[in-house]
N, C-alpha and C positions, 0 to 999 in steps of 0.2 A: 866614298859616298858623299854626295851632294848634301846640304843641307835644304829642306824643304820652306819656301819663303812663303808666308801668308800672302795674299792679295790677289788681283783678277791678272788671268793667263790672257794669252794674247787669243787663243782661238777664243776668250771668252769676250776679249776686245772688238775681234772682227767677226761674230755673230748678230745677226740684226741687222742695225742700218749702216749704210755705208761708211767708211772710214774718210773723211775727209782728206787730199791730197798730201797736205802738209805732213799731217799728222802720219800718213802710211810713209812717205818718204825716213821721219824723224823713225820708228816703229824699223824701217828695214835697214837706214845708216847706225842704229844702236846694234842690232843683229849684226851687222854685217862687222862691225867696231869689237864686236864679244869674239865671236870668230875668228878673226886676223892674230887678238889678242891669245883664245887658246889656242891655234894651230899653231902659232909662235912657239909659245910653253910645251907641243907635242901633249898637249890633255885631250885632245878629242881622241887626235889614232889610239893615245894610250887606254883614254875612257880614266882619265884620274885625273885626282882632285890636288892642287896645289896650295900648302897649307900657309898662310902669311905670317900668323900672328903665334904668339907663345907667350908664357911665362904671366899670365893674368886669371883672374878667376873668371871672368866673363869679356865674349867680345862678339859684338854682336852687328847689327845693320848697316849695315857695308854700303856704302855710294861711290862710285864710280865717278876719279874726275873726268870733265870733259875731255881731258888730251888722253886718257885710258895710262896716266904714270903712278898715277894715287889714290888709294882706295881713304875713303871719309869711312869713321868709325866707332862707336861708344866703346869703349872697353872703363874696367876696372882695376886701378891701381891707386893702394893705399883706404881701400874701402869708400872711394869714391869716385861718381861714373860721370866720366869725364868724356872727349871729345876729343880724335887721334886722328893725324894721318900714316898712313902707312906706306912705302912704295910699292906698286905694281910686282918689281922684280923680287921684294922679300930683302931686298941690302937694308940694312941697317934696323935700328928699331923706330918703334912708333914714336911720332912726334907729336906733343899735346901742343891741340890746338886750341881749345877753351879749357881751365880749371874751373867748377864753378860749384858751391857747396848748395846749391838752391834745385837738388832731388836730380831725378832721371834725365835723362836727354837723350836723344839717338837724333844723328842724321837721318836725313829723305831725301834730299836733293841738292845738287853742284849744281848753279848755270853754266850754259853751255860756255861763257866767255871766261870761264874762272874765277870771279870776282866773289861770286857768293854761294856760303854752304847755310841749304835751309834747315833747320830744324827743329823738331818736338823736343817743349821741356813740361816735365811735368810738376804739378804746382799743387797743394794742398788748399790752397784758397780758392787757384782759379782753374787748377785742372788741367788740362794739356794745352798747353801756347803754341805758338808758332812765331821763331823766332830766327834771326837773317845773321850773320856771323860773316862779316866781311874779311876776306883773305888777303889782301893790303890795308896797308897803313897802320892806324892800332888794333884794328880787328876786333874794338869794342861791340859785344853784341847787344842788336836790338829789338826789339818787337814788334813782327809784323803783325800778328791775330791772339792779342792779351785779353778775353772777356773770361764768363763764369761759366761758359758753355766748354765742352772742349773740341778744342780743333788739332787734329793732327795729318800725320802723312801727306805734309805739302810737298808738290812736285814744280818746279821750274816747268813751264812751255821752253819752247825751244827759242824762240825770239829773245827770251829772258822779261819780258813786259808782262805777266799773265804768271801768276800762283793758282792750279789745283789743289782742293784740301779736304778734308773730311770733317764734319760739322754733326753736332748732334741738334742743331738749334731749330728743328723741327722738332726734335722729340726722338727722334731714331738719327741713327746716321746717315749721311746722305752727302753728295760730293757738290761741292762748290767752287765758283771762280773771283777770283779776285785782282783787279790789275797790281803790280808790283811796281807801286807809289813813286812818283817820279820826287814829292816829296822827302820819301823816306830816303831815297840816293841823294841828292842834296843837302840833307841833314848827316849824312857820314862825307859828305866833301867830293864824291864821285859825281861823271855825268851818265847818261842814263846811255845803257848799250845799244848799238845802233844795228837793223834790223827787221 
């Protein structure tokens, strides 16, 4: 059995107004990218679920890298929720990819070029961040959306220029865009992805 993931379906994506080009291109190459990957594994004909992870009390919001070899992933080990890659194929175990004793965190998003895994920390002062976890070099992470509001489930565009996220800074939640700082890539030593 599948596990059932919170957030908007795709027929609730392309109800309304039109889907922009890019955006149904990105919308049918991720389909088409999940596909190739379970007909590989034999999980569609068989209609089963291929289990990656073991041996943890919790393991939870799965991201997908770009190239489809490694799944990004909070799990728990040692009573603390940390930040995992795992391989697509199930070889080997999970490799910590952030330790960090500063509360929750779950990935949201790989950019498309590999460089960066986004994601939600949660913070007793300031609530839910949004914060950029570079996949070379030291891999020091940083903050892209640190206020008192919280911001979570940021998404990469496909360009890699452009962060979607969720925002309560109206008062409700509500989805925002933000450009992905050409600043903030200069400040970890990279140049900005080209696109």
């Amino acid at each position: 059995m599948l596990e059932l993931v919170e957030g908007f379906t795709l027929a609730d994506r392309i109800t309304g107004s039109a889907v922009p080009l890019e955006e149904a291109l990105a919308i049918a190459r991720q389909i088409a990218e999940a596909m190739a990957y379970a007909r590989e594994k034999g999980d569609i004909e068989r209609n089963t679920s291929t289990r990656l992870t073991y041996d943890q009390v919790r393991a939870t919001f799965p991201v997908w890298s770009a190239d489809g070899s490694s799944v990004g992933l909070d799990s728990i080990h040692g009573g603390e929720v940390n930040l995992y890659l795992k391989l697509a194929s199930g070889a080997g175990d999970e490799r910590l990819l952030l330790k960090s004793t500063a509360g929750d965190k779950y990935a949201t998003s790989w950019s498309r070029d590999g460089r960066f895994l986004l994601y939600t920390a949660e913070n007793p002062e300031t609530k839910s961040n949004l914060w950029v976890l570079p996949l070379q070099g030291d891999r020091k992470p940083t903050p892209f959306l640190g206020t008192e509001l919280n911001e979570s489930s940021g998404q990469f565009f496909p360009d890699g220029h452009w962060i979607a996220y969720t925002s309560d800074e109206s008062g409700s939640d509500e989805i925002y865009v933000r450009e992905f700082p050409t600043a903030l890539l200069k400040d970890l030593g990279m140049p900005r992805a080209s696109g």
